[in-house]
N, C-alpha and C positions, 0 to 999 in steps of 0.2 A: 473693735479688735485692736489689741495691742500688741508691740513687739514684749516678750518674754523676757531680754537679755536687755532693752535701753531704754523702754517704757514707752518709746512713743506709736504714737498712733498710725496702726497700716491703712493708707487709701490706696483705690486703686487713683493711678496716674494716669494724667490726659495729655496732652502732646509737650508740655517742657518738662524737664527733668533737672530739675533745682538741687543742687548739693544740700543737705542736711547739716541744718547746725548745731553745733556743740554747743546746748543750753546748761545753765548751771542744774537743771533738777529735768528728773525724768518726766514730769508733766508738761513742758513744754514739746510742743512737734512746731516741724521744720514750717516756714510759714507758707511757703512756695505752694505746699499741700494742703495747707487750709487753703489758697486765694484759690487754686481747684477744684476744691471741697465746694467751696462758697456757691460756683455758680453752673455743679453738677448735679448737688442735692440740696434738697430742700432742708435736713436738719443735718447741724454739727452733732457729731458724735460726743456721748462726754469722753471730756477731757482728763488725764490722768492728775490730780491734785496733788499740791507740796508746799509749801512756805518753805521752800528750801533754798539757800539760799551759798553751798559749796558740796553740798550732798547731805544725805538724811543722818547717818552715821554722828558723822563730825560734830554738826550745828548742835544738833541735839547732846552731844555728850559737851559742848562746849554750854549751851544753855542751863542742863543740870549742874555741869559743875561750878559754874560762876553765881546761880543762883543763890540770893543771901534773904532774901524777906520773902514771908510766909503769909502775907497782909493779906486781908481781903479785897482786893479789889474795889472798886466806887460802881454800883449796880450802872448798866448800860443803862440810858437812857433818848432823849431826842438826839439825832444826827449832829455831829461837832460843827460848830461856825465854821463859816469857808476858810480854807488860809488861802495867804501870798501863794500863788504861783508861783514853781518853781522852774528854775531854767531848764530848757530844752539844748541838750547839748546840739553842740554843729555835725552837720553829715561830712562826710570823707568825703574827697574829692571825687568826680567820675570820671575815669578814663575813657581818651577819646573815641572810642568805639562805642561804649556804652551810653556816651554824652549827646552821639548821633542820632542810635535810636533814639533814643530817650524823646529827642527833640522832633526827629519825624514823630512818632507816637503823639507827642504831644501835639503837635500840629492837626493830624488827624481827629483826636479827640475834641479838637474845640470846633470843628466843621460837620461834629455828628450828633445822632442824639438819639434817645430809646435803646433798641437790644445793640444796636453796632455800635454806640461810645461806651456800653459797658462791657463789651467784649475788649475794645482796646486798652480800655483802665485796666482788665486784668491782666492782660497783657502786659501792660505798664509795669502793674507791680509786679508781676513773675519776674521780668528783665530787673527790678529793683534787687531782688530778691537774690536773686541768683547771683548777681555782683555782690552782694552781700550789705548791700544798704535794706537795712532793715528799719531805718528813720523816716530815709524818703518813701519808702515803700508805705508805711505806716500816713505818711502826712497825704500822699496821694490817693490814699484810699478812703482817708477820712475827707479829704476836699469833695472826692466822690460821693459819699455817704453823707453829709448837706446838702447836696444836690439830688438824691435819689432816692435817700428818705425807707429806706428802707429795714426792714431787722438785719436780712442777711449781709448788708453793703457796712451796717455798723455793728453787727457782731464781728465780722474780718478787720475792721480798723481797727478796735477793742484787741481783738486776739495778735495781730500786727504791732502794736505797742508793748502787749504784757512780752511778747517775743523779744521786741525791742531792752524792755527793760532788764529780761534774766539776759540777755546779751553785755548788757552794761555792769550787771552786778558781775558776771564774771568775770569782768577785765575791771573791778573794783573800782567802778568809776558812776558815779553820781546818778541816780535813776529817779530819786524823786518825781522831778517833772514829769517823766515819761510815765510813770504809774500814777500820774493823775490824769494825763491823757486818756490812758487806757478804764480808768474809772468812770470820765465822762463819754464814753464811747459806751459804755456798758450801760451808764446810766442810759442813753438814747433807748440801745435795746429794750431795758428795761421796764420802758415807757408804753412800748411798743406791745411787749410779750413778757409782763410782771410775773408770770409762773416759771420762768426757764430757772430754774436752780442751778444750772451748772455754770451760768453768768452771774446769778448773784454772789456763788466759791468762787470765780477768779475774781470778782468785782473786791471782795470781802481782803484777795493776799493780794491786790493793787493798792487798796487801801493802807495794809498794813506798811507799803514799801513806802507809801506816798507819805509815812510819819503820822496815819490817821489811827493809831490802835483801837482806838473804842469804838468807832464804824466798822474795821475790821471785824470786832467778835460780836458787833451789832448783828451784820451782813452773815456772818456761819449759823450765829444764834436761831434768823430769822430761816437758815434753810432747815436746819433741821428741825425746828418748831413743825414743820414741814412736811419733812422727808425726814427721818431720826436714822433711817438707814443709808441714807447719802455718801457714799463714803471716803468721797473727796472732802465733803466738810468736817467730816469726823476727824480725818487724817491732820486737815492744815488745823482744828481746832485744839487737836493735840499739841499740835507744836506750840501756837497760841499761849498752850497754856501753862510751856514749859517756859516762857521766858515771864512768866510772873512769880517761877517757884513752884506752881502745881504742877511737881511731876506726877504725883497719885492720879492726879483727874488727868491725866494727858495718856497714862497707860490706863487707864479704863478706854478713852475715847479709841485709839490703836488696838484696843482687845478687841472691841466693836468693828472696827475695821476687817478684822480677820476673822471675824463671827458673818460678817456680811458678803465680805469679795470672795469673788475667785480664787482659790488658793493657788491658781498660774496666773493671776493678773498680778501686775506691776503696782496697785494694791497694797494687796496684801504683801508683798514682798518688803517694799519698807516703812508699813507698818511693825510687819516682825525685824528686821532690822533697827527699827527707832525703838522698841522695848529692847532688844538685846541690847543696844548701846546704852541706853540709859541703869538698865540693871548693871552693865560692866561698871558705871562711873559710879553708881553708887554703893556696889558692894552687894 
């Protein structure tokens, strides 16, 4: 279930109530509700998909119109060589109240073990979360998730970073790192539960942020080989495919979108929005 009006994802809510963040695209939800989500139910819901990266509108009518070569592309093949690591930016400071908990929590956490140290890590990161460190929240859940080895413990670091990263991209500041993070968190799941499509599409728009483009449309490629009706990958592969110049193939992939979704999901909404903007820019 999706909100109608902001795209993200309705849970119900278990005892914190974490403000909702302002992500740059409507496929991101608030993280607070995933760390929740994580350890209420046993599967994440899919997740609403975008490579968006200032809204669907915009990017895309800035993608058609900048677009100059019509080339074919170099066919995907094996997985790109590792790069450098990219920097992890530094977390905000924590205010003394938050710095308190924090540190009892953490105290607690290292004197426990089994279901009550992962009750207090969620904990942890709720309190992260809700201060609005969305880094520390992300790095303490992945410390978690080495330690507990889990899918559900590193789908939520996974999901924790790519939050992280559309946080960064909207205040226009450096996310590489952080969408490699979130790639190698997906990769764990991945390892784990190879069929989850809806981690291969975000693993696939982590890649693309992390500077990796041909793993990117390696990773859409491989969901819809798959699943052809998927339609978060349809969606981001459209996008995809407008920053090479295929706008043709990018409103086919979007037509597809709106042939498959809900025409009340968040979906189909900007799908039909990314074909009306790109038909506005090109006439």
């Amino acid at each position: 279930m999706f909100c109608t009006q902001c795209g993200a994802r309705i849970q119900e809510l278990a005892s914190v109530d974490a403000p909702k963040l302002k992500s740059a695209d409507a496929r991101t939800t608030d993280a607070a509700t995933k760390t929740r989500a994580a350890t209420g139910s046993k599967a994440f819901g899919a997740r609403v998909g975008a490579v968006i990266f200032t809204g669907v509108v915009a990017v895309v009518a800035l993608f058609v119109i900048t677009s100059v070569s019509k080339k074919t592309p170099p066919a995907v093949a094996s997985p790109a060589a590792p790069q450098v690591p990219a920097t992890i930016p530094e977390n905000d400071p924590l205010t003394t109240e938050v710095a308190e908990r924090v540190a009892a929590l953490e105290q607690e956490i290292d004197q426990l073990s089994g279901a009550d140290k992962d009750a207090r890590v969620t904990e942890l990161v709720s309190v992260y979360v809700q201060a609005r460190q969305l880094g520390r929240a992300a790095e303490a859940q992945r410390a978690h998730a080495q330690d507990a080895g889990t899918v559900d413990a590193w789908r939520l670091a996974g999901d924790l970073y790519y939050d992280w990263m559309r946080s960064l991209e909207a205040q226009a500041q450096p996310s590489a790192g952080v969408a490699q993070r979130a790639v190698d968190a997906y990769l764990q799941v991945l390892e784990r539960d190879p069929d989850n499509l809806d981690v291969r599409t975000d693993m696939a728009t982590a890649y693309l942020t992390s500077n990796n483009p041909m793993q990117a449309v390696a990773e859409i490629k491989n969901v819809l080989a798959q699943d052809s009706t998927h339609v978060q990958a349809l969606f981001n592969y459209g996008v995809m495919l407008t920053r090479i110049g295929r706008v043709d193939q990018a409103l086919e992939q979007w037509e597809l979108v709106m042939q498959y979704a809900d025409p009340s999901s968040p979906q189909y909404r900007q799908a039909e929005e990314a074909i009306n903007s790109v038909q506005s820019a090109t006439g």
